[in-house]
N, C-alpha and C positions, 0 to 999 in steps of 0.2 A: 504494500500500500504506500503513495507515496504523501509525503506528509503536505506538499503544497495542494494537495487535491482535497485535502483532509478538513480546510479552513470551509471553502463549498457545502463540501457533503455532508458538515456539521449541523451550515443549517437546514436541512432537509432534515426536519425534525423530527423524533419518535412523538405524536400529539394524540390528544384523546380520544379514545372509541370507550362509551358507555357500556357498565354493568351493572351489578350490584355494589352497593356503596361497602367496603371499597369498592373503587370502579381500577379497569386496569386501561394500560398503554400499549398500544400497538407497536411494534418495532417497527425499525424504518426498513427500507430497501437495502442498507448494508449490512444487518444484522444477519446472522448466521438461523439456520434454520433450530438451532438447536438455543437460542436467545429466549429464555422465557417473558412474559411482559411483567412490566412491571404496573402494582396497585397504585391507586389514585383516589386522595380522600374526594368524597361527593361532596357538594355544596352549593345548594342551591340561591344561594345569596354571593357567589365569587366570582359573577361575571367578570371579567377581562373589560367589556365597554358600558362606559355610561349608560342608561336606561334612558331612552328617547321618549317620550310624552306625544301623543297628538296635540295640538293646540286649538283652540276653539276659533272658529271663524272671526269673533267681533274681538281678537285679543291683537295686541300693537306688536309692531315688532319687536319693543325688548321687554314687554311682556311674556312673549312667545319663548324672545332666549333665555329668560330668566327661569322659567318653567322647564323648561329643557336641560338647563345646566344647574341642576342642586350643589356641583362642585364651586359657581361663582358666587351662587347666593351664600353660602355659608362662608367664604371668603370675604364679601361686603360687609358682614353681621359680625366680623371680628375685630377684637377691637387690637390696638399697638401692640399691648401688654401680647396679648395671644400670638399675635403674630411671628413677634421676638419667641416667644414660647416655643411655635414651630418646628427652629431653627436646632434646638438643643436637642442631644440625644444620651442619655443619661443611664447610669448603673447603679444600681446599690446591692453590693458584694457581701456587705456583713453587716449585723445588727448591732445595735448599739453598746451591745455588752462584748463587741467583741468576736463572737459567735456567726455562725452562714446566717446571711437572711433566708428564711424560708419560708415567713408567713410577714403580711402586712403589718406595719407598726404605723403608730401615729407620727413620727420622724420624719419617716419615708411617705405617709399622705402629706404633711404640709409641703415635701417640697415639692410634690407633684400638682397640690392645688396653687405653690405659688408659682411656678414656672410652668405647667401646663407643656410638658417637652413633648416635642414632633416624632420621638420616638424613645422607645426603653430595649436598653437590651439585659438579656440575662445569663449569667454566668455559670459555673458548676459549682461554687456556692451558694445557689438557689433552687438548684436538683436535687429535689430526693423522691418522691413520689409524683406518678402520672396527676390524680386528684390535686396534689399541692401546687404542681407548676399551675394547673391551670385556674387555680382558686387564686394564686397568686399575680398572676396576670390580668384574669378577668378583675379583682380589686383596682391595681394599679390604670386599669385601660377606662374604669367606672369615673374614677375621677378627673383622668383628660379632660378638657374643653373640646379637643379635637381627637378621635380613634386613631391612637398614635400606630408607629412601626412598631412590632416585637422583635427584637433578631438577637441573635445568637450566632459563635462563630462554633459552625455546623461542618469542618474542613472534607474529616476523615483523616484517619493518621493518629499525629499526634496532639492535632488539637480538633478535640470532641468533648464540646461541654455539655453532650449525652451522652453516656458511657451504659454498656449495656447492664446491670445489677440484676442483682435476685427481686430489685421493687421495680424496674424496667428494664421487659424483657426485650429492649433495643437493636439493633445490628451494629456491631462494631466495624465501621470502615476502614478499609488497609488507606493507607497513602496513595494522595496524588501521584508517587514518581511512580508507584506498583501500576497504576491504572493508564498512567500513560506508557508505559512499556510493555503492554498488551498490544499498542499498537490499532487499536480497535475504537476510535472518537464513538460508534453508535452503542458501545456499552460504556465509556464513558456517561454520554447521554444517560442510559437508565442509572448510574450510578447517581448521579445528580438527582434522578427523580427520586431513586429511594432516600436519600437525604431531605426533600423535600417532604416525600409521605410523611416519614414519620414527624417530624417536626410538626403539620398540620396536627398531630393530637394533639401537642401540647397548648398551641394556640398562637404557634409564634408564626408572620409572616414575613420573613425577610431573611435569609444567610447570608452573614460575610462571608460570601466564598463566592467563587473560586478564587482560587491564589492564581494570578494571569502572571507572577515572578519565573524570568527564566535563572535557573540556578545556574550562575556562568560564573562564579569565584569560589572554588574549592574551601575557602577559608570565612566561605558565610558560617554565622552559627544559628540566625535565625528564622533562614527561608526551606534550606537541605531539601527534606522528601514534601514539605509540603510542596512544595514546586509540580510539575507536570512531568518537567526535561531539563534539559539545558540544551536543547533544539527551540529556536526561538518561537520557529513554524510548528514543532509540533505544540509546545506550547498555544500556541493561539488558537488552533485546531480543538486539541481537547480541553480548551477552558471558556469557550465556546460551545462547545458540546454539554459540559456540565452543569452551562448556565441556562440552556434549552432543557434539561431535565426539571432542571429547578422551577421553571415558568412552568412548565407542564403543570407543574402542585399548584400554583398560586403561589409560590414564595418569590419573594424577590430579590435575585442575584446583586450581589455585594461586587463590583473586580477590585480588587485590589492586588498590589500597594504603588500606585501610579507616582511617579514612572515607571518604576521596576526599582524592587528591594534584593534584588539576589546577586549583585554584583560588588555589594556593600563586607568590609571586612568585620565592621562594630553593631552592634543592634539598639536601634533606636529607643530602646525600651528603655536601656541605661543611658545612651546620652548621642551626642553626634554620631551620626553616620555618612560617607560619604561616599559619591560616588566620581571620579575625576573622567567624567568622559564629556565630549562635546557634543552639540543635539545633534551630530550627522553621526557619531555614532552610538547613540541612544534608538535612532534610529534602525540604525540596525540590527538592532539585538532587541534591549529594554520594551519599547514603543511596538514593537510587532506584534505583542498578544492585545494591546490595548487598541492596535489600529481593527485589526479583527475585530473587538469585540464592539467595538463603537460603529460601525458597518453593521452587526451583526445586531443593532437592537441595543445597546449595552444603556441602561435607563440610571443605574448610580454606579460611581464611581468612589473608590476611597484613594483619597492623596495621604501618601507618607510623608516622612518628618526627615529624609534625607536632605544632604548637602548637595548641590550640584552648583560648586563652583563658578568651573569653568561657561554655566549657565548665567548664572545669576550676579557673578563675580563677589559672593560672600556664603558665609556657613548658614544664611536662613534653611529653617527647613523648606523643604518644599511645599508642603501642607499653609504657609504663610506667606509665599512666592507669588506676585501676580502675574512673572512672567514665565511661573510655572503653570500658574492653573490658569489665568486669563489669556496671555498669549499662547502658550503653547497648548495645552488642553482645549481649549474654547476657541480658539482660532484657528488653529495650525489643523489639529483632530478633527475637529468640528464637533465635539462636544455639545449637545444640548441638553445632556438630564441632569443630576442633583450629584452635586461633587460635595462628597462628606469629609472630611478630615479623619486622619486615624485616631487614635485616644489621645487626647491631651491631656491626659495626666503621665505620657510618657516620658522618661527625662529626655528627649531630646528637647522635648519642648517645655516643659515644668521645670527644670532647673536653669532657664535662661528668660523665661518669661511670665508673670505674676497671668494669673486665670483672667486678668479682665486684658490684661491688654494682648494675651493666646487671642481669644475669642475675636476682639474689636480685628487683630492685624488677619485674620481669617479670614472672615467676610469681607477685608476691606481687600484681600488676595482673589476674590472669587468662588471662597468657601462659600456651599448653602446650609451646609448642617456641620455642627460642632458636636463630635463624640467625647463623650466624656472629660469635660474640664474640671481638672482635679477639684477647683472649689465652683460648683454649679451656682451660685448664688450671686459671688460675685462678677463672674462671668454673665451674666443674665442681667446682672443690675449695671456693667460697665455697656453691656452693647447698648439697653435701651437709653441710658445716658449717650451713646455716641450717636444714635439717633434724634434723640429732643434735641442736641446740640445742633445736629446738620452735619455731623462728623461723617458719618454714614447716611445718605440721602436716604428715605423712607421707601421713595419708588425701588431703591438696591433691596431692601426686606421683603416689599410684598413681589418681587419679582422673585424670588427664592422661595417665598409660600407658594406662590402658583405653582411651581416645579414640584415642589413637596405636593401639595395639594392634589395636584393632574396624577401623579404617583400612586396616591393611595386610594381616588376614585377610580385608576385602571384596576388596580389589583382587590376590589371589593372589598378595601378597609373602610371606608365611610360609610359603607350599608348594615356592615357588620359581616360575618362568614360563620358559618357551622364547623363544630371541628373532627379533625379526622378521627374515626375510631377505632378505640383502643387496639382493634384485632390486628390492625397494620403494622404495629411495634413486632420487628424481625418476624414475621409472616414468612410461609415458603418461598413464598416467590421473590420476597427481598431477599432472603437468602442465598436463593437458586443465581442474583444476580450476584451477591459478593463471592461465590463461590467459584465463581469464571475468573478472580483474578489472582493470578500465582503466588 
């Protein structure tokens, strides 16, 4: 198989043919005859498109749009405060004593009623039971103003913050590098949907994943097998394919770590990371899974916290760079959906910048959504300061809500969704598919 052919036939998608809820998936035209399908939570509230309305003969024209589009009227009816809210995507890893959070506290309600974040993600300090995760979601998603993202970083490998226990009987994913060394993009595909399935029980709709890094420096220590390849093309190939499984579910594919993180010798987690190459050749290596994916649909995007010098001619990260994310992302790419930042509680970026002014030089970089700023509060109370000021023009925020917004009415978060059930957690036929990869 050859790998430039691979970026194509990725997207000729494995897409849905109805059953019993679960429902499963058809395999595409490159699957092998021996590829079993994979299940698919039903949901009769997940549409993919807006719900269109007839309109009454004696109604005006933005009458008519307004009836039409429940995504702009609830956008008008928002007020600053919410809107800035949008923007934030927030964690709460441990309880106040210390301890995993695993059930709602009054802590964690106020800070959700007073920032109202555009998305929560959850961690494996927040796993323990099926009932729990989803009790504990449905709380947090009750007191939004707006039915935020859920996500989780759902890899396979070594970062799965579902791990299969004796309280979830889950499917434990091998690594990206096993799955792309199969050599096989259309079980890739169902790899990504089973990651999708199950996730739908818990209630979460969104994975940070796929990892679109090609691992091209031996001395990375924090991209290795999550990676695909260190084939740039096969990379873009099956992380494209994985992110078409993912869609199959209703979850919404994450790419990250734009540029590309696997060229890096330090990990951003702890502090500066750099990468010393020039944009012709980032080009040729880094940018190839993200040109793929952005051709191929690709709706968010997470920006890393890398240096790229010779770009920017300083150690900003990239994730704070406007002529990382604005010129080269959004102009060069052609970028149009929601460019999230990695954690900002990572040192690359918390040991050189205080949470409000992470946040402020974000958005004023091109960010739409701010993951996890180590202090959410302040971060939250410095943007909408830099808003009343005129620091950040106001048309820059609700121009980022629409993106967030149009986001979560495709993928049936504003309506609400039913969640996958239980029976989907490592079922045979997820099985049948991890068992195809060596």
């Amino acid at each position: 198989m050859k790998i430039r052919g691979e970026i194509g036939a990725a997207l000729l998608c494995i897409l849905l043919t109805g059953c019993s809820a679960p429902g499963q998936m058809a395999a595409s035209s490159q699957a092998t005859s021996s590829m079993p399908p994979v299940s698919v939570a039903a949901s009769s509230n997940s549409s993919s498109q807006p719900v269109q309305r007839e309109s009454s003969a004696g109604s005006s024209a933005a009458e008519q749009s307004s009836a039409a589009d429940p995504e702009q009227q609830r956008e008008d009816s928002m007020t600053l405060e919410e809107k800035v809210g949008q923007l934030f995507f927030l964690s709460f890893r441990w309880d106040t004593d210390g301890t995993r959070l695993l059930t709602y506290n009054s802590t964690v309600q106020k800070e959700i009623q007073t920032i109202h974040p555009g998305g929560i993600a959850l961690f494996g300090e927040n796993i323990y039971t099926v009932p729990q995760v989803r009790t504990l979601i449905q709380k947090m998603q009750k007191d939004c103003s707006v039915p935020p993202f859920v996500g989780i970083d759902q890899e396979g490998g070594t970062v799965q913050r579902i791990q299969h226990t004796n309280l979830i009987p889950a499917v434990d994913v091998p690594s990206m590098w096993r799955v792309g060394k199969t050599g096989n993009t259309a079980l890739a595909q169902q790899v990504g949907a089973v990651l999708g399935s199950e996730l739908t029980v818990f209630g979460f709709n969104l994975d940070f994943a796929p990892d679109c890094d090609v691992f091209s420096n031996p001395d990375n220590t924090v991209i290795g097998t999550r990676s695909f390849s260190s084939n740039a093309q096969r990379v873009a190939a099956f992380s494209v394919a994985a992110s078409a499984g993912l869609r199959s579910q209703k979850i919404l594919p994450v790419c990250k770590h734009f540029p590309g993180h696997g060229d890096t010798a330090e990990d951003t987690h702890e502090g500066y990371a750099t990468v010393n190459k020039t944009k012709e050749q980032l080009y040729q290596t880094e940018l190839v899974p993200f040109q793929a994916q952005i051709q191929a649909g690709a709706e968010m995007i997470m920006a890393a916290h890398i240096s790229l010098p010779k770009i920017t001619g300083s150690s900003i990260p990239a994730s704070l760079s406007p002529q990382v994310l604005q010129e080269l992302l959004r102009k060069e790419l052609g970028f149009q959906g929601v460019i999230i930042t990695d954690a900002l509680n990572m040192g690359a970026v918390a040991k050189h910048y205080s949470s409000g002014e992470a946040a402020v030089r974000a958005l004023k970089a091109g960010a739409d959504m701010l993951l996890m700023p180590e202090n959410p509060k302040e971060a939250y109370a410095a943007v909408l300061k830099a808003v009343r000021s005129g620091e950040i023009p106001e048309s820059r925020i609700e121009a980022s809500t629409k993106r967030i917004m149009a986001l979560k009415e495709k993928y049936g978060i504003l309506a609400g969704r039913a969640l996958g059930d239980e029976s989907l957690l490592g079922c045979a036929k997820h099985r049948q598919v991890i068992e195809q990869i060596p």
